[in-house]
PAZAPA-4460 file (N, C-alpha, C; in steps of 0.05 Angstrom, whole numbers, plus 32768, in hexadecimal, padded with zeros to 4 digits):
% residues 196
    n_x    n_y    n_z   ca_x   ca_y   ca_z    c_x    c_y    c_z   seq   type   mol
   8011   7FE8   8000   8000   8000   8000   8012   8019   8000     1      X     A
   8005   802E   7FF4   801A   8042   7FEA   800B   805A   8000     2      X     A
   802D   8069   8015   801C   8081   8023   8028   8097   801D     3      X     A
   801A   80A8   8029   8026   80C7   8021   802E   80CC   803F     4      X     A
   8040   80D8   8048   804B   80D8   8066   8053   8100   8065     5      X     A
   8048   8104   8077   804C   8118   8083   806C   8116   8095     6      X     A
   8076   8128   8091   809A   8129   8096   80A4   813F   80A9     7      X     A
   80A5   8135   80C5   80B2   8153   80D5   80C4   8155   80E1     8      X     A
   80DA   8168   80DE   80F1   8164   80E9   80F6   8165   8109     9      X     A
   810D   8171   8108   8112   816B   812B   8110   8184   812F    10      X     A
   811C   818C   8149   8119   81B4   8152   812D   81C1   814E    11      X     A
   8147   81B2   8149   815E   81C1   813D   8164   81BE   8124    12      X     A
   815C   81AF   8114   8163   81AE   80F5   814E   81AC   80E0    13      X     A
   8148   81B6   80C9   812D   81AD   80BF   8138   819D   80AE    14      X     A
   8130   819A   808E   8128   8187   8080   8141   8188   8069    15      X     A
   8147   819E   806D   8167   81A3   8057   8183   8193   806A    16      X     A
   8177   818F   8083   8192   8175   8096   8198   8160   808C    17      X     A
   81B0   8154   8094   81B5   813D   808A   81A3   8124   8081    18      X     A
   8192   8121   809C   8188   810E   80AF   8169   810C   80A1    19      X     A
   815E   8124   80A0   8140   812C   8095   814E   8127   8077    20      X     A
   8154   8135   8069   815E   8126   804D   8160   810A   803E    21      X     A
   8172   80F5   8051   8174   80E9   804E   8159   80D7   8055    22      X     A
   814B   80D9   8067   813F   80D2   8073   811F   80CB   8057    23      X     A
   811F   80E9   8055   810C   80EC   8040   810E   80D8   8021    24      X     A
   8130   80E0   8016   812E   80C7   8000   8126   80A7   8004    25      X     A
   8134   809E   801D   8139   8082   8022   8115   8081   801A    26      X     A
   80FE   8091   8029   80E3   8083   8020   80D9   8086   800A    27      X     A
   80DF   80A2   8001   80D5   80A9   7FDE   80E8   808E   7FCF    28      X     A
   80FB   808A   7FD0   8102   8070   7FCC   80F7   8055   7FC7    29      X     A
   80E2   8057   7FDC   80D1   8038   7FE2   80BE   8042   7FDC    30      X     A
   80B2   8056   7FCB   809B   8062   7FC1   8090   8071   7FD7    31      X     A
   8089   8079   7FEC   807C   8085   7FFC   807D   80A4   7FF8    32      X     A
   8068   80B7   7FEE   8067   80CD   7FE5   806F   80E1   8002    33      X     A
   807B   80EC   8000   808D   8101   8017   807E   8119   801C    34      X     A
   807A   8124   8029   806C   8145   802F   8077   814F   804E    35      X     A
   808B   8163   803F   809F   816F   8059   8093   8185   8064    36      X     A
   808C   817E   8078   8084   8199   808E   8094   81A5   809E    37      X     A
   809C   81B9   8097   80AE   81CF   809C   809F   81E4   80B3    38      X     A
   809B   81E0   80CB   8097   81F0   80E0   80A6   820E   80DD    39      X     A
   8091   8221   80E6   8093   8236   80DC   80AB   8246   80E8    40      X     A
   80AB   8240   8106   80C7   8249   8116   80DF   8241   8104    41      X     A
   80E1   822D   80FB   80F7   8226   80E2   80F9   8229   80C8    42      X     A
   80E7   8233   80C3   80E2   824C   80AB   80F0   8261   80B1    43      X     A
   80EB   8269   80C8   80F4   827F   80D5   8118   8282   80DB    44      X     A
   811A   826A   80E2   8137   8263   80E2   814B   8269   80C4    45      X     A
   8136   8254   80B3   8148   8257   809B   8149   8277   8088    46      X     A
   8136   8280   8093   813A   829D   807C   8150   82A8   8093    47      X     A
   814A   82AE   80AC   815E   82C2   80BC   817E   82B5   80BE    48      X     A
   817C   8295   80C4   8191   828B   80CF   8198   828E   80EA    49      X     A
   8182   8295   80F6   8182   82A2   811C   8174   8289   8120    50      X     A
   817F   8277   8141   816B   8269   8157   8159   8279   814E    51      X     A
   813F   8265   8155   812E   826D   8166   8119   824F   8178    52      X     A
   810C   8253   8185   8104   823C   818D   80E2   823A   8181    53      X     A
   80E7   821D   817E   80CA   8216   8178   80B0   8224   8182    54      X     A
   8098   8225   8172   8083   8233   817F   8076   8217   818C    55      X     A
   8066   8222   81A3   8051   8217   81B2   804C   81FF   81A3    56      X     A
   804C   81EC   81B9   804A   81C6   81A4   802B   81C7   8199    57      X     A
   8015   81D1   81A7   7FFF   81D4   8197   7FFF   81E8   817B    58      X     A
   8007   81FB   8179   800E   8208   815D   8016   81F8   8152    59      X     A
   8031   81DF   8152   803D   81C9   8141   802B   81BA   813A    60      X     A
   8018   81AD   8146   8003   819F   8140   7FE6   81B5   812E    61      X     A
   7FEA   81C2   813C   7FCC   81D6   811F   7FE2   81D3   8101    62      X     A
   7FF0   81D5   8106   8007   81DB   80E7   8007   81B9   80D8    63      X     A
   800B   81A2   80E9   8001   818B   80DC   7FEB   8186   80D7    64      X     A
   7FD8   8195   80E6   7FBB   818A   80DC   7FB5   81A4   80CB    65      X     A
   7FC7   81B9   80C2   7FC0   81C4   80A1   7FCB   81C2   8088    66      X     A
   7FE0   81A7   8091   7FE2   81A2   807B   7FD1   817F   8078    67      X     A
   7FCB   817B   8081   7FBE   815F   807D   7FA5   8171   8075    68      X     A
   7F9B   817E   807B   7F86   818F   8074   7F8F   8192   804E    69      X     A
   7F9D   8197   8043   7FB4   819D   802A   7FB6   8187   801F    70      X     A
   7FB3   816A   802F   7FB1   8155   8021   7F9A   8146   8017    71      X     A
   7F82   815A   801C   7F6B   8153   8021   7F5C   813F   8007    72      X     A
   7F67   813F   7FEE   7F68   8135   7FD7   7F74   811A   7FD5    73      X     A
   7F8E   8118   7FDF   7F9B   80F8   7FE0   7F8A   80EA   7FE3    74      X     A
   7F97   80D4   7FC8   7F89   80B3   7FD8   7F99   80A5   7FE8    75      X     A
   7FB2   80AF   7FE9   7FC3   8090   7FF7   7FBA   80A1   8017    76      X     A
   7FC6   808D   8024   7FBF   8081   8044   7FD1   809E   804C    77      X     A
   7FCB   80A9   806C   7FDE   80BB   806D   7FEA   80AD   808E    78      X     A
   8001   80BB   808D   8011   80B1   80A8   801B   80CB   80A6    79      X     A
   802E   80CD   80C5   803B   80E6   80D0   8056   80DB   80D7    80      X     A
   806E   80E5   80D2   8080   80D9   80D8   808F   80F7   80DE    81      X     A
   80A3   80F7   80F5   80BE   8105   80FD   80D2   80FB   8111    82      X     A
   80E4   8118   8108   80F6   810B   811E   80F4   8118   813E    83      X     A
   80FE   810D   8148   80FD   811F   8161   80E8   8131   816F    84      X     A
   80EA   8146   8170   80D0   8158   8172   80BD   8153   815C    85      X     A
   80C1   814C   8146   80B2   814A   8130   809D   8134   8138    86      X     A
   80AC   811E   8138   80A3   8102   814C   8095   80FE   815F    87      X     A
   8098   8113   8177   808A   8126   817E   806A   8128   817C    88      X     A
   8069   813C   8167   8052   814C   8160   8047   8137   814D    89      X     A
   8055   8125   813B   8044   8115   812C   8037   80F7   8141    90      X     A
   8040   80F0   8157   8034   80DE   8166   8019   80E8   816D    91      X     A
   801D   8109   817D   8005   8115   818A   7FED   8120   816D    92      X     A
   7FF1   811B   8154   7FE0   811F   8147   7FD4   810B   812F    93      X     A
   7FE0   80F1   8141   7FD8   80D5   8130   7FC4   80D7   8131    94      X     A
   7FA4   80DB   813E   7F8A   80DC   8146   7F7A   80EC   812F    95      X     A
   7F92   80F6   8121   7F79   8109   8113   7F71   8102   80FA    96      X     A
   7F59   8107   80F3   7F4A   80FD   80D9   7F59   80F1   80B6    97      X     A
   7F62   80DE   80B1   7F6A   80D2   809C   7F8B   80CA   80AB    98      X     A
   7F92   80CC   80C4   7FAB   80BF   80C6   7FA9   80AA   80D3    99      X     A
   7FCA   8095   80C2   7FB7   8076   80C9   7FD4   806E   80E8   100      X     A
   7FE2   8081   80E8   7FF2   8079   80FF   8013   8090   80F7   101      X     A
   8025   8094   810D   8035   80A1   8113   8058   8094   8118   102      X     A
   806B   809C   810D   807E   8093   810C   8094   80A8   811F   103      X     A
   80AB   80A7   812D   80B9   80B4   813E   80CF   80B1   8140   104      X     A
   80EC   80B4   812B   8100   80AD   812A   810D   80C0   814A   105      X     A
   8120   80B3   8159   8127   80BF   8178   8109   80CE   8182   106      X     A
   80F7   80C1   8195   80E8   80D6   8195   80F6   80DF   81BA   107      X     A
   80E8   80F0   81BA   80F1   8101   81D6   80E8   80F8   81EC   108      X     A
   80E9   80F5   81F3   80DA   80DF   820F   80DB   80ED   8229   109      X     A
   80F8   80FB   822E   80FA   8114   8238   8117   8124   822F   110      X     A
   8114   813E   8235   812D   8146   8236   8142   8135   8244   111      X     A
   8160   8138   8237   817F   8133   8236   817C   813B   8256   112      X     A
   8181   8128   8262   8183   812B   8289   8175   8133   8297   113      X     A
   8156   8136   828D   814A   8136   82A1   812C   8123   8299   114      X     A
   8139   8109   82A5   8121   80F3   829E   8112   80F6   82B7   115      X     A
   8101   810C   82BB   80EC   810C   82C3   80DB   8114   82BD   116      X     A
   80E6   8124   82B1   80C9   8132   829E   80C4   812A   8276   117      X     A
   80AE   8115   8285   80B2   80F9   8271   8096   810A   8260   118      X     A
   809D   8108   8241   8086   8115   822B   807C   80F6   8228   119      X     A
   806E   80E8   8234   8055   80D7   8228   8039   80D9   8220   120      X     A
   802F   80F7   8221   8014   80F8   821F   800F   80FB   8200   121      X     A
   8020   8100   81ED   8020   80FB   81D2   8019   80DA   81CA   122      X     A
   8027   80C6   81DB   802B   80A6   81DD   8006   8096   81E0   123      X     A
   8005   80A7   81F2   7FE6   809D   8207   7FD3   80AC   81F7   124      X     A
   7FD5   80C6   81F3   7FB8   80D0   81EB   7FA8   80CA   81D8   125      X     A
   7FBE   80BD   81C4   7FAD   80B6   81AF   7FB0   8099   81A2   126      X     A
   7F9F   8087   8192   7F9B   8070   8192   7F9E   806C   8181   127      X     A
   7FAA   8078   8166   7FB5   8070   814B   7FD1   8060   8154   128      X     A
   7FCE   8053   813A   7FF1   8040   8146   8004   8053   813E   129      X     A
   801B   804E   8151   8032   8061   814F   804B   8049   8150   130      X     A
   8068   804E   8152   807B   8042   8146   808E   8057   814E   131      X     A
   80A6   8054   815E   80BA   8065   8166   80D2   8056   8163   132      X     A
   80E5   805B   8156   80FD   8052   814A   8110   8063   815E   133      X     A
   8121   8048   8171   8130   8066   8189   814D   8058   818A   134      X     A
   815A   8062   8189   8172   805F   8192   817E   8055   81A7   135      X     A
   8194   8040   81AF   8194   8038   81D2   8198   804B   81DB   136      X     A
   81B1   8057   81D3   81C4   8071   81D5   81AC   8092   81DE   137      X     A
   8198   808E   81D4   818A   80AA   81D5   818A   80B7   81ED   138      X     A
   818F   80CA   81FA   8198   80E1   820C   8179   80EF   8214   139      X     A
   8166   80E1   81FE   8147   80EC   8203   8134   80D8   820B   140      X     A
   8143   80BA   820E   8132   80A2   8211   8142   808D   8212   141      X     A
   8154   8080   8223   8167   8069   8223   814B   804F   8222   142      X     A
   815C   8038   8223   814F   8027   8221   813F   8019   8242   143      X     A
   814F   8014   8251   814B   801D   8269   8135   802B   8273   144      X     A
   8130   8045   8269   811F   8058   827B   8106   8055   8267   145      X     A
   8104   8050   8251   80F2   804B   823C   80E1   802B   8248   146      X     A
   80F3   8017   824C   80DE   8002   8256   80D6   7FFB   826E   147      X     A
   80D9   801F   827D   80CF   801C   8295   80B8   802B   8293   148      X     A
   80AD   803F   8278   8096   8041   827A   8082   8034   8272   149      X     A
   8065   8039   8281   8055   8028   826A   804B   8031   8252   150      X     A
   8049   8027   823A   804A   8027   8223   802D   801C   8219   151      X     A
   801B   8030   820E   800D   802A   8204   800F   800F   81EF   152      X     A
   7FF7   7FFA   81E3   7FFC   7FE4   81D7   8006   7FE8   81C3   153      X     A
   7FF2   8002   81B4   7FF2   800F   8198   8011   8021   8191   154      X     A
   8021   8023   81A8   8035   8028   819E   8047   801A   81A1   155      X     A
   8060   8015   818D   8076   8001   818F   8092   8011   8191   156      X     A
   80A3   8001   819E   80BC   8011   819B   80CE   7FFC   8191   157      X     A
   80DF   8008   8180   80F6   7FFB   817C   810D   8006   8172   158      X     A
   8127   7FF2   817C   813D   7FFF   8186   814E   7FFC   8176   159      X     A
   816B   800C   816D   8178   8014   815B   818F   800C   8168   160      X     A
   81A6   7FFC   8160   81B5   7FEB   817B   81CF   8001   8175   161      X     A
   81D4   800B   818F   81ED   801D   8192   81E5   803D   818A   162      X     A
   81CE   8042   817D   81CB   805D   816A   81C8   8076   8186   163      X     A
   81BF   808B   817C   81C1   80A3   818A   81B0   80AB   817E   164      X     A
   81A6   80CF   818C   818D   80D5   818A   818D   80DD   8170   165      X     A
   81A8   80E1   815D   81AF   80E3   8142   81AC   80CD   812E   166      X     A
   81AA   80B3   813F   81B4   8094   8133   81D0   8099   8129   167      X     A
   81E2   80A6   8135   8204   80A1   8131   81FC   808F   8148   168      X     A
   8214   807E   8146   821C   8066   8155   823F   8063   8158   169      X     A
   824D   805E   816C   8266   8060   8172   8272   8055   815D   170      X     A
   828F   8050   8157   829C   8040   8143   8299   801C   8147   171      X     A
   8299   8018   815B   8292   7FFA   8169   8282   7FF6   815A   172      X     A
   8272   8001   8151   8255   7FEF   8145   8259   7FF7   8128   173      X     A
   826C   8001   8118   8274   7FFE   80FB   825B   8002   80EE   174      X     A
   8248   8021   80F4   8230   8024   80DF   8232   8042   80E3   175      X     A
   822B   804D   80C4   8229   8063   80C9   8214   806D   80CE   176      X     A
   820E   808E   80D6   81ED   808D   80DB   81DE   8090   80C3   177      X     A
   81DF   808D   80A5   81DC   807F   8092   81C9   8061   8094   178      X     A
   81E0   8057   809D   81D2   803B   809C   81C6   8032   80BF   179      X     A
   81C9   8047   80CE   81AA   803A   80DE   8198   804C   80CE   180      X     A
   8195   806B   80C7   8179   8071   80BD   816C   8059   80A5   181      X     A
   8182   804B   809D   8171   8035   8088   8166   8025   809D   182      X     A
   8178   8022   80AC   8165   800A   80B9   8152   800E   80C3   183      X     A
   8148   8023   80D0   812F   802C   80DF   8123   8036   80C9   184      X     A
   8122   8040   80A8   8116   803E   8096   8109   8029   8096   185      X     A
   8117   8012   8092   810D   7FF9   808D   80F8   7FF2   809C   186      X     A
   8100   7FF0   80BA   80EC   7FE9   80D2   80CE   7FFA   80CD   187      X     A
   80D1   8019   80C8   80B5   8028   80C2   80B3   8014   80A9   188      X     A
   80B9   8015   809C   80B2   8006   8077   8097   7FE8   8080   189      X     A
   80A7   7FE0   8092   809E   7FBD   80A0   8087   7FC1   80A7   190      X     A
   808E   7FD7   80BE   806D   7FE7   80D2   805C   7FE6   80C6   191      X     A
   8063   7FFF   80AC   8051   8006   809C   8041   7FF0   8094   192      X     A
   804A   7FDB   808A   8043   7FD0   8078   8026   7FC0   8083   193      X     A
   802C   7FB5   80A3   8015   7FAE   80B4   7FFC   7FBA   80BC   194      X     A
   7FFC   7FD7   80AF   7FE0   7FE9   80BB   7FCB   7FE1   80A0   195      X     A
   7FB9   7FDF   80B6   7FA1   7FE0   80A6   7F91   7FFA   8094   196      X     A
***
């Protein structure tokens, strides 16, 4: 089955990054039609070249649901896929009308040292199937602190052996972050392939 995927980057890099680039061919590759959402704070970034920080996580979410609004014509299936913050905002807006489930390359689980303030209400709130591709290594979700929460049924995690919240992985494990984003390509590719 052929989808059209909604594409969001992380909060420091958009879609001209290595990672979002690459990321994007590997599926236009396997046929899956691409549609990059470019958050407006990072619009903002790329004309000035100044920080700035993300707007309000609900503004991120009205901005996915205007462009699925934009897709309103497609026949193929739609899904939401990002990285990081992107990952993010596409988990917490799996629920909405024509999406069949959410993808989350590193998703954030919490901020880099302070695992207490854990983002699961994107995970729980909503009941479309979701799929998080995480890294052992991630600084936003080790493996460890990840299977000590509980985990909705509808969402699955799986793990990227040695990777980081980048999928670089030390020299010990002889992959570049290249070839884990294929591999966690592949794994969404698999996912995908099981939704109804």
């Amino acid at each position: 089955m052929q989808y059209s995927i909604l594409l969001m980057h992380g909060s420091g890099a958009g879609h001209s990054s290595r990672f979002m680039s690459d990321w994007a061919q590997l599926l236009e590759a396997a046929g899956v039609k691409v549609h990059r959402v470019t958050f407006p704070y990072m619009q903002a970034i790329e004309r000035s070249g100044r920080k700035r920080p993300p707007e309000r996580f609900n503004v991120l979410c009205d901005v996915v649901e205007e462009h699925i609004h934009e897709l309103a014509n497609a026949n193929e299936p739609l899904l939401l896929a990002g990285k990081s913050l992107g990952g993010r905002v596409a988990m917490a807006c799996r629920d909405l009308a024509r999406v069949k489930g959410a993808v989350a390359f590193g998703y954030p689980f919490h901020p880099p040292a302070k695992p207490l303030q854990v983002r699961m209400a994107p995970l729980v709130e909503c009941s479309a199937p979701g799929l998080i591709l995480q890294g052992e290594r991630d600084p936003f979700g080790k493996v460890a602190e990840v299977q000590a929460y509980t985990m909705p049924s509808w969402v699955s995690v799986q793990w990227l052996a040695g990777a980081d919240h980048d999928f670089t992985t030390l020299k010990s494990f002889g992959q570049s972050q290249h070839q884990v984003l294929e591999t966690a390509t592949s794994a969404m590719l698999q996912w995908m392939a099981t939704l109804k």
